[in-house]
Steps between C-alpha positions, in 0.01 A plus 500: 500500500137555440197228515242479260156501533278338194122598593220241311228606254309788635773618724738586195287798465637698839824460339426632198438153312871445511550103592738540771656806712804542696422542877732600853564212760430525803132549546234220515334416161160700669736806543581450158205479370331845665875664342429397177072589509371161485251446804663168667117333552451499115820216516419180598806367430871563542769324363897567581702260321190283385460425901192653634533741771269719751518885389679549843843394312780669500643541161814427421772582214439311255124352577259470189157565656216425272129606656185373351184712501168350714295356239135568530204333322181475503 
């Protein structure tokens, strides 16, 4: 079984705007990110399961991790 990972916003866009993309367990949501392109200091938040969690997780089958973007302002 795969896990899912749902990036937020801006992020979509290193997944090809798609709103979600299947993803291997096993490797921390950081690890993750770097597979998938999306530099893991532009997320500022990670969500597995709606429970927020450090990047140094280990996903598991069946997680839904959602990462929102750092917003900036000025």
């Amino acid at each position: 079984m795969a896990a899912t990972i749902k990036p937020v916003g801006v992020l979509k866009a290193y997944i090809d705007n798609r709103p979600e993309a299947p993803v291997e367990p096993g490797r921390t949501i950081r690890q993750t990110l770097k597979d998938l392109g999306i530099p893991p200091e532009l997320v500022a938040l990670a969500l597995v399961n709606e429970v927020v969690q450090e990047k140094a997780y280990v996903v598991q089958d069946g997680d839904v991790v959602k990462v929102i973007a750092v917003i900036g302002g000025g």
